[in-house]
MIKEKOL-638849 format. One record per residue (C-alpha): residue number from 1; x, y, z; residue in one letter. Coordinates in steps of 0.5 Angstrom, whole numbers. Example, Ala and Ser with C-alpha at 12.3 -4.5 7.8 and 13.67 -1.06 7.14 Angstrom:
<recs>
<1 <25 -9 16> 'A'>
<2 <27 -2 14> 'S'>
</recs>
This chain:
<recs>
<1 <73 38 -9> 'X'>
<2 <76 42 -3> 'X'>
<3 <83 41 -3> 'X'>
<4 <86 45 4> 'X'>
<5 <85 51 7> 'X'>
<6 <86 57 3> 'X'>
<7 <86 63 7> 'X'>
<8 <83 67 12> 'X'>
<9 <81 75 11> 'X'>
<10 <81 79 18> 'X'>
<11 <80 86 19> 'X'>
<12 <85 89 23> 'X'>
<13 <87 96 27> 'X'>
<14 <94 96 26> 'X'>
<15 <97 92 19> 'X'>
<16 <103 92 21> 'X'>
<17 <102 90 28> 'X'>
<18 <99 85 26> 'X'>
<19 <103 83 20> 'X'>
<20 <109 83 25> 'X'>
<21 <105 78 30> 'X'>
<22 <103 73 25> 'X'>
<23 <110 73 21> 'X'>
<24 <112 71 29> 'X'>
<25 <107 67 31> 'X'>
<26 <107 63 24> 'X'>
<27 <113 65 21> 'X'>
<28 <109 67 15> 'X'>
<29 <113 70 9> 'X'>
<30 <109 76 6> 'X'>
<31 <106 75 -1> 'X'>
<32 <102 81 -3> 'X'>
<33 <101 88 0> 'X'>
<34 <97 95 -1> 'X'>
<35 <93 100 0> 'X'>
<36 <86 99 -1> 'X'>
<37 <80 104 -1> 'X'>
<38 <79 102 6> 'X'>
<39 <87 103 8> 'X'>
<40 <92 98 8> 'X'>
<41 <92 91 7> 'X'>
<42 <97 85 8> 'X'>
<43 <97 78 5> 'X'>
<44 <103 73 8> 'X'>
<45 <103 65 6> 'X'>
<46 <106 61 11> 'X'>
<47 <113 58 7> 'X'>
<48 <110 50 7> 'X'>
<49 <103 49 9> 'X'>
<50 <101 55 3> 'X'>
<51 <95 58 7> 'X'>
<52 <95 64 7> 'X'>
<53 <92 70 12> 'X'>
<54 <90 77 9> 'X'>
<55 <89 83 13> 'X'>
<56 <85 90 13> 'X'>
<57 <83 95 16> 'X'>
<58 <77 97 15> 'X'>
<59 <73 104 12> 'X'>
<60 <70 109 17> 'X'>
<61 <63 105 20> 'X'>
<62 <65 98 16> 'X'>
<63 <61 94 21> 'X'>
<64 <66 88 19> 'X'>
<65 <72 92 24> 'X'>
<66 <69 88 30> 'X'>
<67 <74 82 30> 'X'>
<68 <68 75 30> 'X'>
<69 <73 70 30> 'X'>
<70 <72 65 36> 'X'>
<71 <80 62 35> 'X'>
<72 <84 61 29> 'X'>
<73 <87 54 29> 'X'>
<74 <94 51 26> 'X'>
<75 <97 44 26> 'X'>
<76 <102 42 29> 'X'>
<77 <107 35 30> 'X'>
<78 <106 33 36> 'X'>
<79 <106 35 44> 'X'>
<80 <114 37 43> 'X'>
<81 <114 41 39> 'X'>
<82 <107 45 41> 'X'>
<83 <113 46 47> 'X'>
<84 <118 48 44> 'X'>
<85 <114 54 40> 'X'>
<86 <111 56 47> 'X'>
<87 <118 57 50> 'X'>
<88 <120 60 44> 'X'>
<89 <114 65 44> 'X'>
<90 <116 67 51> 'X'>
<91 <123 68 50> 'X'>
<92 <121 73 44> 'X'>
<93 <116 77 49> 'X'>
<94 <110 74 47> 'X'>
<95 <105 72 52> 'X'>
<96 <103 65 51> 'X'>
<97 <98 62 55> 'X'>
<98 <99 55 58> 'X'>
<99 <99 49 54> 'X'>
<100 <92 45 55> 'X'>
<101 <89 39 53> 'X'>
<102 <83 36 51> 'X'>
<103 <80 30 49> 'X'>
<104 <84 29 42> 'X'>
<105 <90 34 42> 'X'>
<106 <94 39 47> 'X'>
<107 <93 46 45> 'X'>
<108 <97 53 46> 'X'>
<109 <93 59 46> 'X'>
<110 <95 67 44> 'X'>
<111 <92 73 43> 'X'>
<112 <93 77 37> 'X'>
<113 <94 85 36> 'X'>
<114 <86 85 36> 'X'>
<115 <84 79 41> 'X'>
<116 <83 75 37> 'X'>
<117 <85 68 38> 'X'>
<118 <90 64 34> 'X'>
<119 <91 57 37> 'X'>
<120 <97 52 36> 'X'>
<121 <94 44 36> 'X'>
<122 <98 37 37> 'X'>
<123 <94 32 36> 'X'>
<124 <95 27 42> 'X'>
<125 <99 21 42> 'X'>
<126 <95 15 39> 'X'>
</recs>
């Protein structure tokens, strides 16, 4: 049985730099980090939802260093708070894009360290 999101692994550049982006964006708190045969790896868990995103850099020729993640989603209450978040980004130097919505939710898109995209979503009001 599924029980929930567990955790996504991303293959960074920069640990740190993406460490630092993600305890911003999420406000993700650090679980576990090290140094692994490939170089350092982090892991942060948000404090109420418990997913977790590990991050590593990886080994010279380590195909895997290419980011092929489309767009990392994360929930959130409702259109009010996707804004609030936004204009908190803005304030703390981030560049968010523009709220947008789709057929079932409003979005907020960024960009991580590594481009990879990490995407707020509210649903819309029923």
């Amino acid at each position: 049985m599924i029980l929930g999101f567990s955790h996504i692994q991303l293959v960074v550049r920069d640990v740190e730099a993406s460490a630092a982006f993600y305890r911003a964006v999420l406000g993700l708190d650090d679980l576990a980090s090290g140094v692994l045969e490939s170089g350092p790896y982090a892991a942060l868990r948000h404090p109420t939802a418990g997913f977790v995103i590990g991050m590593q850099t990886a080994g010279p020729g380590d195909a895997a260093a290419t980011p092929g993640i489309d767009h990392l989603s994360f929930a959130v209450s409702d259109l009010a708070a996707l804004e609030r978040l936004r204009g908190g980004f803005v304030e703390a130097g981030l560049a968010p894009g523009e709220v947008f919505e789709e057929s079932v939710s409003h979005n907020l898109r960024l960009t991580d360290p590594d481009g990879l995209v990490v995407e707020l979503t509210a649903p819309k009001g029923r």
